[in-house]
N, C-alpha and C positions, 0 to 999 in steps of 0.2 A: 665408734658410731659413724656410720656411715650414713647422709641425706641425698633420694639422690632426687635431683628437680630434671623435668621433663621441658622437652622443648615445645615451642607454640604452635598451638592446634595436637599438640600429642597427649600422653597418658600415661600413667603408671604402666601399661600395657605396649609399649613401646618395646621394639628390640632388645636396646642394648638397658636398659630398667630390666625388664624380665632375665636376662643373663644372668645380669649381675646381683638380682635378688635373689634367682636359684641356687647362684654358688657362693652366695651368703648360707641359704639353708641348708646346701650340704656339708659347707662348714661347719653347720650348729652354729650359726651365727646371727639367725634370720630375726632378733631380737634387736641387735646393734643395727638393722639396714629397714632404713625410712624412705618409702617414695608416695609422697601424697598426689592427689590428682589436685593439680594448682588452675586456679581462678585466673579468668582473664586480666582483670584489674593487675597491673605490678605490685601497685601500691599493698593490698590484698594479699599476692602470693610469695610478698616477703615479709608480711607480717604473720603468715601460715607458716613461713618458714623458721621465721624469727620462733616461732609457739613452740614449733615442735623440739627445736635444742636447747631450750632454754633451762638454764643450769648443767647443761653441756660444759667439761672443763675441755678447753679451745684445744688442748694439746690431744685428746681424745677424739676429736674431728676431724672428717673431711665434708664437704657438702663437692658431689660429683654432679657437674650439670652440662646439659648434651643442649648445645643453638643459643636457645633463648635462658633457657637454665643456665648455660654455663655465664650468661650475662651478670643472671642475680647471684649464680656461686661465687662471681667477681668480689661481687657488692657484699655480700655475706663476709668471704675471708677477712676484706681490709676491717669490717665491724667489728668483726667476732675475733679475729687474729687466729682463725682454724686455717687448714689446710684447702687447697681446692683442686680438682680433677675438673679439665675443662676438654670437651669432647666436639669438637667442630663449632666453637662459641660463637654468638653472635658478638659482634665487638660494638656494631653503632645500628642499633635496633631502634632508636628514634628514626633515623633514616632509611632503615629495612622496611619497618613495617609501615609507615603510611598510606601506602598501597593498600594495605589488607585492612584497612579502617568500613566495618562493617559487620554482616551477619553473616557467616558461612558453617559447617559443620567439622565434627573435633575427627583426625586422622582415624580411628580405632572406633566410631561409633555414629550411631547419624545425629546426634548429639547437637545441637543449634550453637554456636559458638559467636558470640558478639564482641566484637573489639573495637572499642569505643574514641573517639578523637580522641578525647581527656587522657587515651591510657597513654598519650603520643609526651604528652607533661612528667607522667609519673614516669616513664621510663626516663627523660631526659634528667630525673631528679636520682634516677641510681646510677646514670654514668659516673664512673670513674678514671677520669684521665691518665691516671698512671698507676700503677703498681708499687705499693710501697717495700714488701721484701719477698723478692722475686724464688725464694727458696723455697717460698710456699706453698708455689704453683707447679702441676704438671700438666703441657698441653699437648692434645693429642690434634692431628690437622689435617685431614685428606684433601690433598691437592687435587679430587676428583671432586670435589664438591662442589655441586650444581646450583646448591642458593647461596653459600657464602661464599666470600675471598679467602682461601688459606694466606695468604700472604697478609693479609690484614688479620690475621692473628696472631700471626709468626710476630710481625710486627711492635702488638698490642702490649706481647707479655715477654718482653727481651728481658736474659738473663734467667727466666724461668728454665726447668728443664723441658724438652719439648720433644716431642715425636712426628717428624712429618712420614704422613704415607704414602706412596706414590701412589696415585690414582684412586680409588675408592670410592667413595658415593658421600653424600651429608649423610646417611645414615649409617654410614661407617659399618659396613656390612662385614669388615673383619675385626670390630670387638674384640670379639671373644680369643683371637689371636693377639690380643694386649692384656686380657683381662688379669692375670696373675701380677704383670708389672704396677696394675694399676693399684688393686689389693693391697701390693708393698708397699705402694706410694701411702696408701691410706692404712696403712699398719697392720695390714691383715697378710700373717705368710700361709702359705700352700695350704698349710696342714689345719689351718683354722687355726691356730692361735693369734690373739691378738698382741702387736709386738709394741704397740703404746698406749 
């Protein structure tokens, strides 16, 4: 079972979400691969998160999160003890986002989008200072990335396996040139079977 969480202000409708849900379905696999469209609220969109795997056995997951997703797939792994695929994460999103403390619209829609002081709390209540077993992370990092630091997330998640890209964008516009490794990471080989 694959979750994958979307980054802020994004969508199920996002680049590397869309990829990576197609080639679930070409698998025959598009049953195991979950991308909900998540609530501004943190507190909210890991308790949506929380819903949707629940009685998930941990060895049969990954939750794959791209920015701000990959924040809460942080917070996810060390709870659930699943796997995590983390795709350009935000590592200190209390401090990213206070800026963006307002009403603005969602990337993919004109959608009115509010991000509340309060949510400045709820994310500081899912930081996670350290990583407790680093085998269970893969992170992917483009040092082209124009809203975070890759090196603050090289950082974050030492000892994990990691993939830095040379140049690239935050929205990692070559994917889909990782996506098969990422699949394996998350137990999914070529051919569509599932290998955990």
């Amino acid at each position: 079972m694959i979750l994958y969480l979307h980054g802020f202000r994004s969508s199920p409708q996002s680049f590397k979400a869309r990829v990576m849900g197609q080639r679930m379905a070409e698998l025959g696999l598009q049953d195991d691969y979950l991308c909900p469209q998540l609530p501004a609220s943190p507190a909210a969109a890991i308790a949506l998160a929380g819903s949707l795997v629940a009685g998930v056995d941990p060895a049969r997951l990954t939750v794959v999160g791209s920015s701000l997703g990959g924040f809460y797939a942080t917070w996810l792994a060390e709870h659930l003890g699943c796997r995590a695929v983390l795709l350009n994460p935000a590592v200190k999103p209390p401090r990213d986002l206070e800026s963006y403390v307002g009403v603005s619209t969602q990337y993919h829609s004109d959608e009115p989008f509010e991000f509340k002081h309060e949510y400045i709390g709820e994310l500081r209540s899912l930081v996670v200072p350290a990583i407790s077993r680093p085998q269970r992370y893969l992170l992917l990092a483009a040092t082209g990335d124009e809203v975070l630091d890759w090196r603050e997330m090289v950082a974050h998640y030492p000892g994990a396996r990691q993939i830095v890209i040379q140049g690239s964008d935050h929205g990692m516009a070559e994917f889909v040139d990782y996506l098969d490794e990422v699949l394996a990471f998350c137990g999914v080989a070529p051919a569509g079977k599932v290998l955990r």
